[in-house]
One Martini backbone bead per residue (centre of mass of N, CA, C, O) as a GRO file, in nm:
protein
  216
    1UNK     BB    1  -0.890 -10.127  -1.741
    2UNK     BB    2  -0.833  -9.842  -1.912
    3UNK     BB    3  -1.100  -9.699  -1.828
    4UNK     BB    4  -1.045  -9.682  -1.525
    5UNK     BB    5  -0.818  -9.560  -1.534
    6UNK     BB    6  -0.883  -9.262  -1.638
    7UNK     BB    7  -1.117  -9.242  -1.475
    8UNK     BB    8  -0.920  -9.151  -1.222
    9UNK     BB    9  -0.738  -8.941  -1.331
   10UNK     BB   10  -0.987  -8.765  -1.384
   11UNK     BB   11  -1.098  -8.742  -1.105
   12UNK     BB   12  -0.869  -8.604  -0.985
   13UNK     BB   13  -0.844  -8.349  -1.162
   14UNK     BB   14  -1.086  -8.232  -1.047
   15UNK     BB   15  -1.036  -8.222  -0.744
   16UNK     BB   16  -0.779  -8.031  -0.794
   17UNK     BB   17  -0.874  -7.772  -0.896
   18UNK     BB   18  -1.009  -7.626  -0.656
   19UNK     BB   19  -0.730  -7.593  -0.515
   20UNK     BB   20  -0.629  -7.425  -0.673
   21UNK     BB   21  -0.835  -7.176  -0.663
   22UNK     BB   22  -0.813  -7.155  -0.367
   23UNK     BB   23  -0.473  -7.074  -0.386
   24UNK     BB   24  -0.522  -6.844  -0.555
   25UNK     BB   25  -0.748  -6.657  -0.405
   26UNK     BB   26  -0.532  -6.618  -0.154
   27UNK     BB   27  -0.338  -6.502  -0.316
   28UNK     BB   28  -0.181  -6.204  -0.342
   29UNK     BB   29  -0.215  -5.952  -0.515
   30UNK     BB   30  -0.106  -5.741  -0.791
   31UNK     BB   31  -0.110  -5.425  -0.895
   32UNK     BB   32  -0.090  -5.333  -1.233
   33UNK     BB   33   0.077  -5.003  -1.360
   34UNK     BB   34   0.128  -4.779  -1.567
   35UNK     BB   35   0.369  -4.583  -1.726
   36UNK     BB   36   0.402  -4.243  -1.687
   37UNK     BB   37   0.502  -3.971  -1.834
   38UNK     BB   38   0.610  -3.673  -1.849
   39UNK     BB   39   0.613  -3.415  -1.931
   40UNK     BB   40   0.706  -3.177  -2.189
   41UNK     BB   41   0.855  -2.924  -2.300
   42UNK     BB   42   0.532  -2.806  -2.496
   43UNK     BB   43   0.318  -2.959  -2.367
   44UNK     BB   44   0.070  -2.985  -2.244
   45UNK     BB   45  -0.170  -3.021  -2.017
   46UNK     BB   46  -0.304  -3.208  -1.746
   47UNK     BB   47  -0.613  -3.339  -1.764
   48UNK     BB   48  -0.558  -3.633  -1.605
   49UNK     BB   49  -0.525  -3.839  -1.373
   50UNK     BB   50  -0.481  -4.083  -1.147
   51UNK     BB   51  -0.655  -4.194  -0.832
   52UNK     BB   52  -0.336  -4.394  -0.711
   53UNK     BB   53  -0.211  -4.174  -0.650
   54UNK     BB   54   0.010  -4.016  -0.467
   55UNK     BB   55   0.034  -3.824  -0.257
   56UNK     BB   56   0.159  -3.547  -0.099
   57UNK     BB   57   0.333  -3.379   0.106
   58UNK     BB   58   0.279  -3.195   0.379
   59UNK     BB   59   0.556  -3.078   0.481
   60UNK     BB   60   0.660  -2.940   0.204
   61UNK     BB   61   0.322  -2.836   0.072
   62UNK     BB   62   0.343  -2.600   0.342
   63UNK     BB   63   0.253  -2.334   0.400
   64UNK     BB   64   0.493  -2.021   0.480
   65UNK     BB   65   0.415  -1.726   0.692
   66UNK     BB   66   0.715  -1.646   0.741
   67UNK     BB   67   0.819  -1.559   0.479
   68UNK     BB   68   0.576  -1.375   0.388
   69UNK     BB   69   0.513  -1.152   0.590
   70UNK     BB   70   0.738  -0.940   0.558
   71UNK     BB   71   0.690  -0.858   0.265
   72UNK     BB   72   0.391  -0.774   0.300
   73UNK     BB   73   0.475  -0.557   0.516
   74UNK     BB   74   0.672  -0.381   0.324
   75UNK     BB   75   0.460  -0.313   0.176
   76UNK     BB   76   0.251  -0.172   0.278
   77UNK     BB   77   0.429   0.051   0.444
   78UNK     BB   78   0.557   0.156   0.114
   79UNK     BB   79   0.258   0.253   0.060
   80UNK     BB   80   0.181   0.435   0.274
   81UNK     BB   81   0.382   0.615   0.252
   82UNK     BB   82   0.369   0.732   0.002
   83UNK     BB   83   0.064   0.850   0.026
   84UNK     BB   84   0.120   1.054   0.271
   85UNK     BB   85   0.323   1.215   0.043
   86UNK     BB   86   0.086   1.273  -0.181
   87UNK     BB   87  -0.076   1.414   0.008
   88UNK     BB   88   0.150   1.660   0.068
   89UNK     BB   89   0.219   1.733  -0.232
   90UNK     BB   90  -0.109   1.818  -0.288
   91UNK     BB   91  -0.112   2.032  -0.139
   92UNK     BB   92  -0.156   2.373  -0.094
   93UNK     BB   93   0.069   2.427   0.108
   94UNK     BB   94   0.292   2.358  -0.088
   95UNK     BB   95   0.220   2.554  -0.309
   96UNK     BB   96   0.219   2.828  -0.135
   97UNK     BB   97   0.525   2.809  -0.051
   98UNK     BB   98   0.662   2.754  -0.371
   99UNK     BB   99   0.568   3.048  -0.468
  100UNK     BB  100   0.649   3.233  -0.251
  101UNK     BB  101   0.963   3.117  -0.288
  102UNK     BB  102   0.985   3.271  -0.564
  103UNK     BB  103   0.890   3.582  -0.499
  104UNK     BB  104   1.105   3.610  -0.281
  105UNK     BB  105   1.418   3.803  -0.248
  106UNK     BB  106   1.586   3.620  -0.064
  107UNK     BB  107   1.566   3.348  -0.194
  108UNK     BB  108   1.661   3.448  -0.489
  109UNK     BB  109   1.960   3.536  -0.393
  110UNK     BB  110   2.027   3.293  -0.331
  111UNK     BB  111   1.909   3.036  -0.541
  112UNK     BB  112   1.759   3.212  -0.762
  113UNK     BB  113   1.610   3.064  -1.030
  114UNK     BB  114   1.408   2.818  -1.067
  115UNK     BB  115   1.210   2.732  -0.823
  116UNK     BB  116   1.225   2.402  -0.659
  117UNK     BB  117   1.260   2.073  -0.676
  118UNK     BB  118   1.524   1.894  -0.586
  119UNK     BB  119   1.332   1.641  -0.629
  120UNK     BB  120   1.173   1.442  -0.830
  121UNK     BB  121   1.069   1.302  -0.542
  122UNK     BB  122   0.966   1.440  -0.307
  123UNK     BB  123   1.009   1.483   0.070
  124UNK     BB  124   0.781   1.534   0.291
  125UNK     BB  125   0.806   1.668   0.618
  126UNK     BB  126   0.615   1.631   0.892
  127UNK     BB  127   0.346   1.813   0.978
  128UNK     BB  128  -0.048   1.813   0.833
  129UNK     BB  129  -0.274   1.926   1.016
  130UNK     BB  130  -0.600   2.107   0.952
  131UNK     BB  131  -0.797   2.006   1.148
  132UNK     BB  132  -0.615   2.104   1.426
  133UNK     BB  133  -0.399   2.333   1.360
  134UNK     BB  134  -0.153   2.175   1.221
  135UNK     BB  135   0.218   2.309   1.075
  136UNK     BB  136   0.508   2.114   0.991
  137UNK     BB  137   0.741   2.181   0.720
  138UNK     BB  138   1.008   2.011   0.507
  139UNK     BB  139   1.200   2.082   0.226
  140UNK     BB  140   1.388   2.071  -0.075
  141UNK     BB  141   1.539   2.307  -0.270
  142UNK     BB  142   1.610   2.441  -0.588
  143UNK     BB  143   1.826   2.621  -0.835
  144UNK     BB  144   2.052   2.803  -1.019
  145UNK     BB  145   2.265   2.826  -0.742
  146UNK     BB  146   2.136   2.670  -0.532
  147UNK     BB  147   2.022   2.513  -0.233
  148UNK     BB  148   1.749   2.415   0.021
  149UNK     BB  149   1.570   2.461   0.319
  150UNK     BB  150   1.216   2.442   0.367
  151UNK     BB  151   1.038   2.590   0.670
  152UNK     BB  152   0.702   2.570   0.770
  153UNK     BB  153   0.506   2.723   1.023
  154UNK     BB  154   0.161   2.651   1.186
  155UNK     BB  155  -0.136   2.765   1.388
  156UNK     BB  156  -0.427   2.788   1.494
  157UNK     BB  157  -0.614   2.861   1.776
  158UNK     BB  158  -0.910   2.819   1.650
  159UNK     BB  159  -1.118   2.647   1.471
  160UNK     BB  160  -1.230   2.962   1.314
  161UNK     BB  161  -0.979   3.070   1.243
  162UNK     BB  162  -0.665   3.189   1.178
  163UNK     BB  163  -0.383   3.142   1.066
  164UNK     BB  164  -0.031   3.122   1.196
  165UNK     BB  165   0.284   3.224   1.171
  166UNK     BB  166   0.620   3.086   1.295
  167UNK     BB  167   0.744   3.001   1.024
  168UNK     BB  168   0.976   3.120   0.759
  169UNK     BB  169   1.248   2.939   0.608
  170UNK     BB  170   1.609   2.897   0.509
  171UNK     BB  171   1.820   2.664   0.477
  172UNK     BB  172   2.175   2.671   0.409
  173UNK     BB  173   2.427   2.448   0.319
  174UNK     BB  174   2.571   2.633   0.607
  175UNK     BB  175   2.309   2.640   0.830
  176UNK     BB  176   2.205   2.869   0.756
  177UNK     BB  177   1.962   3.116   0.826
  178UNK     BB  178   1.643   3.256   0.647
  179UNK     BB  179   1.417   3.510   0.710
  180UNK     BB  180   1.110   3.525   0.538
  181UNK     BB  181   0.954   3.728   0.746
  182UNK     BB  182   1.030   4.013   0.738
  183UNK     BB  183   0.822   4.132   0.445
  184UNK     BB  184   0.629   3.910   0.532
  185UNK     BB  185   0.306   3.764   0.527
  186UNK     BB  186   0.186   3.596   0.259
  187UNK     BB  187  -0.056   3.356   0.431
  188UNK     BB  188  -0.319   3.542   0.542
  189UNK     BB  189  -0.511   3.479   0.235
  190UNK     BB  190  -0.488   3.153   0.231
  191UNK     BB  191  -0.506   3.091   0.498
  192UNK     BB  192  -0.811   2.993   0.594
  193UNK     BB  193  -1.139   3.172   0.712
  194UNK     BB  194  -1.132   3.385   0.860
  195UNK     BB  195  -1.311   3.578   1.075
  196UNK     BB  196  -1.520   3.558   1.287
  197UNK     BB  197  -1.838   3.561   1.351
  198UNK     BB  198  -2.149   3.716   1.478
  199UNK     BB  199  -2.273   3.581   1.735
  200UNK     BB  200  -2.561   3.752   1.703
  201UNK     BB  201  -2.655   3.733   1.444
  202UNK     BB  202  -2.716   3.456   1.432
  203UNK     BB  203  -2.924   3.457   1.651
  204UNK     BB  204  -3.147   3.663   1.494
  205UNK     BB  205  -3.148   3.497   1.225
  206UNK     BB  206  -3.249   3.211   1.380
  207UNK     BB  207  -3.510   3.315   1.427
  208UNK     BB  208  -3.643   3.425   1.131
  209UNK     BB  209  -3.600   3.171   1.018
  210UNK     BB  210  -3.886   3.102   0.756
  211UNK     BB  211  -4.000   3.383   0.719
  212UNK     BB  212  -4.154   3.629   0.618
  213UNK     BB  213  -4.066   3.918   0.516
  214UNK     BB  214  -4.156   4.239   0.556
  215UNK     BB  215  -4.097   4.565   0.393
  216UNK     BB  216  -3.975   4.860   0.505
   0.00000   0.00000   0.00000
């Protein structure tokens, strides 16, 4: 009798056991994951990430090129500027206009001597193109004696012609004006490529070039 007793109590719990696993089974799961705790300053960099990690908002961390675009065309802008202002302060015509002006005897009056940049880092104001002759150009200069603003104008007639002076002055620091051609025009030795060639000769030479020429 006790035996058969014994005998059904296990039969059930075995019967009992699948319907367990069955409902352990359809019971949803939660994964759990360790706390990763934050670098401290002075630890290594994180070499290595977990998978299941959160993704990052993309409206946070997304660039934006509002904020930034104006900063780069500010430098861009301040960039071309500076270079365009050290094409003309290396130019020849900066310098030989700078050197006329320390040796004019009306400049040397007014300024006095040791005639140079007014500005440790001058701005060449105005146009300097040489390519089409057009020059006009003026910057601030001084002295031991005063300061003044200096200014010249040149102009090509013709592409293969020489510069022609059309203004060098002094302008002083109240206002007045000092014509530095007076004296005359230092700069029609410097400036310029020349009288134009004869063109007659040229089509002479270029008939009989390439040929040997027998010596008169």
């Amino acid at each position: 009798m006790l035996s058969r007793i014994t005998q059904r109590m296990a039969l059930k719990r075995a019967l009992a056991r699948p319907s367990s696993c069955a409902k352990s089974s359809r019971a949803p799961q939660t994964q759990r994951r360790s706390l990763t705790s934050a670098p401290r300053p002075g630890d290594g960099p994180l070499m290595e990430r977990r998978a299941d990690r959160e993704l990052p908002d993309v409206q946070t961390s997304r660039f934006r090129w509002s904020r930034t675009f104006p900063i780069f065309f500010g430098i861009v802008a301040a960039t071309s500027i500076a270079i365009f202002n050290y094409q003309k302060l290396s130019s020849p015509v900066v310098s030989s206009t700078l050197y006329a002006l320390r040796t004019n005897q009306r400049a040397r009056e007014y300024l006095g001597d040791e005639i140079y940049f007014k500005a440790q880092i001058p701005w060449i104001s105005g146009e300097m193109n040489q390519l089409h002759g057009r020059i006009d150009i003026k910057f601030n200069v001084k002295g031991t004696k005063r300061t003044g603003v200096m200014r010249f104008a040149s102009f090509r007639p013709t592409p293969r012609g020489m510069f022609e002076t059309t203004e060098w002055s002094l302008e002083t620091e109240d206002g007045k004006i000092i014509d530095l051609l007076e004296e005359g025009d230092p700069f029609r030795t410097i400036n310029g490529r020349g009288p134009e060639p004869d063109l007659d000769d040229d089509a002479e030479d270029a008939k009989i070039r390439g040929f040997r020429q027998m010596p008169k």
